[in-house]
C-alpha positions in Angstrom: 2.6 -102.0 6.4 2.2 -98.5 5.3 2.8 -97.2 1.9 6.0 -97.3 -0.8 7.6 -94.6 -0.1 7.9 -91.6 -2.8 11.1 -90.8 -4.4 14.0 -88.8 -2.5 12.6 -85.2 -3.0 11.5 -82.5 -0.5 8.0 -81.7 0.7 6.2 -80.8 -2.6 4.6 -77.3 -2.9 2.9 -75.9 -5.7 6.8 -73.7 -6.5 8.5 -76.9 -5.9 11.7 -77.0 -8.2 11.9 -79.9 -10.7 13.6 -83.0 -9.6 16.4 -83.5 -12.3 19.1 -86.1 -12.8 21.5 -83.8 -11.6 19.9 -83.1 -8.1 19.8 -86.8 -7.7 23.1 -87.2 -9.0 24.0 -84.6 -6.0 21.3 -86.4 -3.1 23.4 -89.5 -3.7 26.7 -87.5 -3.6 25.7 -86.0 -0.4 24.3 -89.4 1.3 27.4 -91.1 0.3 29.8 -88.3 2.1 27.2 -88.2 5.5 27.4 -92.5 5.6 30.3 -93.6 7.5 31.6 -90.2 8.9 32.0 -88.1 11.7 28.9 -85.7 11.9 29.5 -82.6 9.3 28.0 -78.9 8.3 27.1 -78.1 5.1 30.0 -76.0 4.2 31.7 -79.7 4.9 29.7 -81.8 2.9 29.4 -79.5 -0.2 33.3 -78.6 -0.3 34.4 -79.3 -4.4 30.4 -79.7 -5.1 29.5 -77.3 -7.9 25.7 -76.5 -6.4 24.7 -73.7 -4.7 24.4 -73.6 -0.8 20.2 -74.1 -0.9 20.2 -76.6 -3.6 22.6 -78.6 -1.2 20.5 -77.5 1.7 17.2 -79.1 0.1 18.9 -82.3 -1.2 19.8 -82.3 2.8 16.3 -82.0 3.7 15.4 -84.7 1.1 17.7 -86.9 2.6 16.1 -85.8 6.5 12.6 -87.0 5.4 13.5 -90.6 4.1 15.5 -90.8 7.6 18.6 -91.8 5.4 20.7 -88.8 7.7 19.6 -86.9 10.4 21.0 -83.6 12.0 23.4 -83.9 15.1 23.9 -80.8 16.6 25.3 -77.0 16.2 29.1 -76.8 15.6 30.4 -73.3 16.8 32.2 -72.0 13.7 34.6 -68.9 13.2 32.1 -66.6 11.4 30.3 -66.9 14.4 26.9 -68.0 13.9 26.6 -72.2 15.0 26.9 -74.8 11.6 24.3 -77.1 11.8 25.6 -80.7 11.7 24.7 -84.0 9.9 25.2 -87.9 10.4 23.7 -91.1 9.2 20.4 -91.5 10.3 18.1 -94.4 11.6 16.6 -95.6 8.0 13.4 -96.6 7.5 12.7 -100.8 8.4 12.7 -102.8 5.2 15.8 -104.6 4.1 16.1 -108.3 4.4 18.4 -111.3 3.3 17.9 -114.4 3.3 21.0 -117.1 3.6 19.7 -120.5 2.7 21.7 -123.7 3.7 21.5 -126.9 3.6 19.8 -127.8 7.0 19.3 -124.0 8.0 18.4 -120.7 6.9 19.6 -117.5 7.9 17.8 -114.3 8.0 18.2 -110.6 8.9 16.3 -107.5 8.6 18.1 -104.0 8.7 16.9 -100.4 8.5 17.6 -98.4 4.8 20.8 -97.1 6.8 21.8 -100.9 7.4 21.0 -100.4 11.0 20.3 -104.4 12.0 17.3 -104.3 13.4 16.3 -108.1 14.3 17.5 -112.1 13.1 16.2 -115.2 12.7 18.1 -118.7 12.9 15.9 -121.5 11.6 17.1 -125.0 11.2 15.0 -128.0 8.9 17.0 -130.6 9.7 13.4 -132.6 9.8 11.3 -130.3 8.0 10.4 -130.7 3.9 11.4 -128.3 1.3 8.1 -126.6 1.1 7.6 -126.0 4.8 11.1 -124.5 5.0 10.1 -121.8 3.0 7.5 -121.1 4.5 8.9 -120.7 7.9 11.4 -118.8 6.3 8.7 -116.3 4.8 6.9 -116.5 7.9 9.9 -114.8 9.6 10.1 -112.4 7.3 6.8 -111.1 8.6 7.4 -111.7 12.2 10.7 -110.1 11.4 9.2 -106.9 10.1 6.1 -106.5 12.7 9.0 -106.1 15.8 11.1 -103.6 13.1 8.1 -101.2 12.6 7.3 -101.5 17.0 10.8 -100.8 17.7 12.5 -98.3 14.9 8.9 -96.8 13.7 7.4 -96.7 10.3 8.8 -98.1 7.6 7.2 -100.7 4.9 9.6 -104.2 2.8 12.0 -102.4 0.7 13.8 -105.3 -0.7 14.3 -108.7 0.1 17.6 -110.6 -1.6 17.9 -114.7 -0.9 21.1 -115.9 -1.5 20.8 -120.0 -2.4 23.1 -122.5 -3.1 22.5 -123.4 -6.5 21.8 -122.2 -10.3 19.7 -119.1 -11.0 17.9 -118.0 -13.8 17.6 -114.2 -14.7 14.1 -114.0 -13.4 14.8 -115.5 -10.3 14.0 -118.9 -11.0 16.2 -121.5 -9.1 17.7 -124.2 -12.5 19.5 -126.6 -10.5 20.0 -127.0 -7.0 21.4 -130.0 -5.8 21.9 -128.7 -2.2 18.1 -128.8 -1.7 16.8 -131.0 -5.2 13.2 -130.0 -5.0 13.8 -126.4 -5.7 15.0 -127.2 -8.8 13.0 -125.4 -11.4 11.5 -123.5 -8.3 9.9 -119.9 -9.3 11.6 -118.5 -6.0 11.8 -115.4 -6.5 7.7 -114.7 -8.0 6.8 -116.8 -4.7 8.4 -114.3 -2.4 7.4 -111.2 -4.3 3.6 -112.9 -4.0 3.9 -113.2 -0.6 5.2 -109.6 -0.3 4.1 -107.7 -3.2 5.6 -103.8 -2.1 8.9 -105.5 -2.2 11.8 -105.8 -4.9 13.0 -109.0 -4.7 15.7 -110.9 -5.8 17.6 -114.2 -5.8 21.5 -114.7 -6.5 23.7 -117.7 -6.1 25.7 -118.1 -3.0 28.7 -117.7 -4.0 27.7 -114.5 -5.9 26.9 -113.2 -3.1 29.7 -114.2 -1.0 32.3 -112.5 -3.5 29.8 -109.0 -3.0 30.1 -108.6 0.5 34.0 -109.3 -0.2 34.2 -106.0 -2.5 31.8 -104.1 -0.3 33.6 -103.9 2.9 35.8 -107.5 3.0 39.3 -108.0 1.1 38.2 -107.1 -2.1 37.5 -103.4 -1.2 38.9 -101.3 -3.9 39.7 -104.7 -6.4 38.0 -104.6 -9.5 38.8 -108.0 -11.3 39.4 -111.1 -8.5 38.4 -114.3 -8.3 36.3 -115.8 -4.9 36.4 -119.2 -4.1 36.7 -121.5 -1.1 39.7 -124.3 -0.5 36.7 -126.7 0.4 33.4 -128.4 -0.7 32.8 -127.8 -4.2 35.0 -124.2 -4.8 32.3 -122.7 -7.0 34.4 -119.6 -7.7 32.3 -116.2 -7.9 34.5 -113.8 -10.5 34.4 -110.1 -10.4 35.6 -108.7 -13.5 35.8 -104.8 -14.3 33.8 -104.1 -11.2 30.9 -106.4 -11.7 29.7 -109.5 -10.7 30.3 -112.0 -14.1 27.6 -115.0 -14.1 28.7 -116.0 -17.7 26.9 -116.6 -21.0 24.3 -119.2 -19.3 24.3 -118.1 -15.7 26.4 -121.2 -15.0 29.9 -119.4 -14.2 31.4 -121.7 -11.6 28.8 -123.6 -10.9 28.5 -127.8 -10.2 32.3 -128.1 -9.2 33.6 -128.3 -12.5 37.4 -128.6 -11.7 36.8 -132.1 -10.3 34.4 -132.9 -13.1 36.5 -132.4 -15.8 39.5 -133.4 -14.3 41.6 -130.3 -13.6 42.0 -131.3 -10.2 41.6 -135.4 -9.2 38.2 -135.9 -7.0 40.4 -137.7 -4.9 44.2 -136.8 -3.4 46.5 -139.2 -2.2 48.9 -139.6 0.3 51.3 -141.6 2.5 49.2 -144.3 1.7 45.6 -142.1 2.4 43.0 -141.2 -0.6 40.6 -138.3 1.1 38.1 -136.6 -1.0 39.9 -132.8 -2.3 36.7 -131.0 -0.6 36.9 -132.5 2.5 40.8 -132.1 3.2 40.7 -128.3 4.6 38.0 -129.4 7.1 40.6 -132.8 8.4 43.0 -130.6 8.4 40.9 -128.3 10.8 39.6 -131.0 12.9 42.9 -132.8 13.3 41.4 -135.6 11.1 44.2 -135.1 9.4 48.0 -134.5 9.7 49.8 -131.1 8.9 51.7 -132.9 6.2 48.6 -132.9 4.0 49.0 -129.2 3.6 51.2 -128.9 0.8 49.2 -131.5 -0.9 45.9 -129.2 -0.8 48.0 -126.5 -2.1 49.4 -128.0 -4.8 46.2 -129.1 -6.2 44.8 -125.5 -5.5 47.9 -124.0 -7.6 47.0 -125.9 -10.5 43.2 -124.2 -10.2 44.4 -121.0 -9.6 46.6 -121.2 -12.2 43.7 -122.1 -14.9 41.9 -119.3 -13.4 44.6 -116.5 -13.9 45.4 -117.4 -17.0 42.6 -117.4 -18.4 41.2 -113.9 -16.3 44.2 -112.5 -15.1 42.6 -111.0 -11.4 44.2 -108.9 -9.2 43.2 -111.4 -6.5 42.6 -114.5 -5.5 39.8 -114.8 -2.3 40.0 -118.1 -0.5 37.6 -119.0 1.7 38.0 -121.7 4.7 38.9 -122.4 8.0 41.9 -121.6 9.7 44.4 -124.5 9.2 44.4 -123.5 5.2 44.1 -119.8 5.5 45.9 -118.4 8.2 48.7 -116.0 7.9 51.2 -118.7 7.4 49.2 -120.8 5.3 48.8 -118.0 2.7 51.8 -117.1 2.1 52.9 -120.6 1.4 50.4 -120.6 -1.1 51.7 -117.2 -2.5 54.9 -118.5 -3.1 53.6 -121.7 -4.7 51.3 -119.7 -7.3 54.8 -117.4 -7.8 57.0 -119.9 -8.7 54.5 -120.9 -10.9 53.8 -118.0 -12.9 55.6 -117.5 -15.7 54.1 -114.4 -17.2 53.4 -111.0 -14.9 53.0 -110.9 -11.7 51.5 -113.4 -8.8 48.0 -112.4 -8.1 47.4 -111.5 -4.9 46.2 -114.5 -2.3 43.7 -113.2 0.1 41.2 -114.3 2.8 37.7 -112.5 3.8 37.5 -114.7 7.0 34.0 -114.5 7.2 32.6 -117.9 5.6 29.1 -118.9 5.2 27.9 -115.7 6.8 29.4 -113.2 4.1 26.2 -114.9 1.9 24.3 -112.9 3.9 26.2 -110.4 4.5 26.2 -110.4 0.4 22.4 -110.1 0.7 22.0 -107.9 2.4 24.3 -105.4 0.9 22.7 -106.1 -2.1 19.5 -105.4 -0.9 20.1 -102.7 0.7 21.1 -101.3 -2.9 18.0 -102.2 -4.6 16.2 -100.4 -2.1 18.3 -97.4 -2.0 18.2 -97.2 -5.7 14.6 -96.8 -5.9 14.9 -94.2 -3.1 17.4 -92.0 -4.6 16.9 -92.7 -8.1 20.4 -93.1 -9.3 21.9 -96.4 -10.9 24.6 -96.8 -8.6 23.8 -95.8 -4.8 26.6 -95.4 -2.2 25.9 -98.4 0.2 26.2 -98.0 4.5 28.3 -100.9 5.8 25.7 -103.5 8.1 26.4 -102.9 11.4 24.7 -103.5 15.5 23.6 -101.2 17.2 20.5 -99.5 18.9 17.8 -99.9 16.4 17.1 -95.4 16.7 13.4 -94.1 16.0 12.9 -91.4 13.0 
């Protein structure tokens, strides 16, 4: 692998202007009106920007040489002369996630652009805990050796693993009863071991699951909401005021506490049927079990998100599972259940994302892809490109 790259800036020279909070303030402003877009001039990207036209000009060229956007033509313009124009360029390879499952994990590498550049599908179904990870890490590498052939140089930016389970601050996996051995595991220090020019990062599930919502799922443009699924264990992820809430001991959510406790029954019963509540959306999927067990999930699911809003108030509720529980149809029943049942304010909104286990590494990746773009522009907050396919494109 080649060498960190340096900081957003363009090619030193002994009269080289200081890089100040402000330019990188405006590098970010300018990445985050090239990602996404049409291809655009200058005159374009710097309308309402209080810089002058070669400040913008160099935070372009900044941009250029980190591969973050790339020029895409001339643009004949009425003063004549042709406007140079800009899009979203290749990236540099470097961004994984890592979605670990039960019997599988799940992991994809994209360019600093979120260009996906290569996947990996592994199942353990009959391998142990320890040799899991160490396929897993193991594609990392294989992952990242085809990346730099195909899309050029590049070196790990940041690697995010998304787990289901307890996570400490440092990355250290508390309780995970999904895979038992990792419990106590120093994950994240073992992967940043193994690849030591890499930020890297653990987050629950879940967590991750309610980030990809916000980035470019339901949840665009919802600050406070509430992600859980109608199935398994419901381990709702909360968003509050923007950001991700983990509560006072990381545990917010966590070990299916509704059933525990006994907001909910472990249990559901009826016409003379008593089906575990996580495993009714999936009958009701399958054709396990009849249509007339609908209402029954929902009314159990009303008294949750009832708990919930009152004591957090979202905008939105995020329910996750298949399509028997959260189709068109099915949501708005449950709407009009949580509305007849709130006696204070307005309903919050019932939504789906629709994309399941994979939005945990969709989740990882976008917050990778932050991490590694915050060290590259060197502002707190980073706009973030939306994953997509497509031809991985040389620098």
């Amino acid at each position: 692998m080649t060498a960190p790259h340096s900081p957003i800036s363009p090619p030193s020279h002994p009269s080289a202007p200081e890089i100040t909070d402000a330019f990188r303030a405006l590098t970010s402003e300018l990445f985050g009106r090239v990602i996404g877009s049409d291809p655009r001039t200058i005159a374009e990207l710097s309308d309402g920007i209080s810089a002058s036209r070669p400040t913008v000009r160099r935070a372009l060229d900044g941009l250029e040489a980190h591969s973050l956007i790339r020029t895409a033509g001339l643009r004949a313009s009425d003063a004549g002369r042709p406007a140079t124009q800009y899009q979203t360029g290749p990236g540099t390879p470097g961004v994984v996630g890592i979605d670990v499952r039960a019997f599988s994990t799940h992991i994809t590498c994209t360019s600093t652009t979120g260009h996906i550049l290569g996947r990996r599908d592994l199942t353990h179904e009959h391998a142990d805990d320890d040799t899991r990870l160490d396929q897993a890490l193991l594609s990392v590498e294989t992952l990242m050796e085809d990346a730099l052939e195909v899309a050029g140089p590049g070196r790990l930016h940041a690697v995010v693993l998304g787990v289901p389970g307890i996570v400490g601050p440092t990355g250290t996996i508390r309780l995970s009863r999904i895979i038992p051995s990792w419990t106590d595991l120093a994950l994240a220090e073992i992967v940043a071991a193994r690849f030591p020019s890499a930020q890297v990062r653990v987050e629950n599930d879940m967590n991750l699951r309610a980030l990809a919502a916000k980035h470019d799922g339901s949840a665009q443009g919802l600050d406070d909401f509430v992600y859980l699924t109608d199935n398994g264990h419901l381990r709702p992820a909360v968003v509050l005021d923007g950001r991700l809430r983990r509560g006072a001991h990381l545990t917010l959510g966590e070990d299916n506490s509704f059933t525990h406790v006994g907001l909910v029954p472990k249990t559901l019963r009826h016409d003379g049927q008593e089906v575990e509540f996580r495993r009714i959306a999936l009958g009701l999927e399958d054709g396990t079990l009849a249509a007339d067990w609908l209402p029954v999930l929902q009314g159990a699911l009303v008294d949750i998100l009832l708990a919930i809003r009152y004591l957090l108030d979202p905008q939105a509720f995020i329910i996750d599972g298949p399509p028997a529980t959260t189709g068109p149809a099915e949501l708005e029943s449950l709407r009009q259940r949580l509305a007849e049942r709130t006696t204070i304010g307005d309903a919050p909104l019932i939504l789906t994302d629709g994309r399941g286990q994979d939005a945990t590494l969709h989740g990882a990746l976008t917050l990778a892809l932050r991490d590694a773009l915050t060290a590259t522009l060197q502002v707190s907050d980073p706009p973030i490109p939306r994953i997509h396919e497509g031809p991985p494109l040389a620098a």
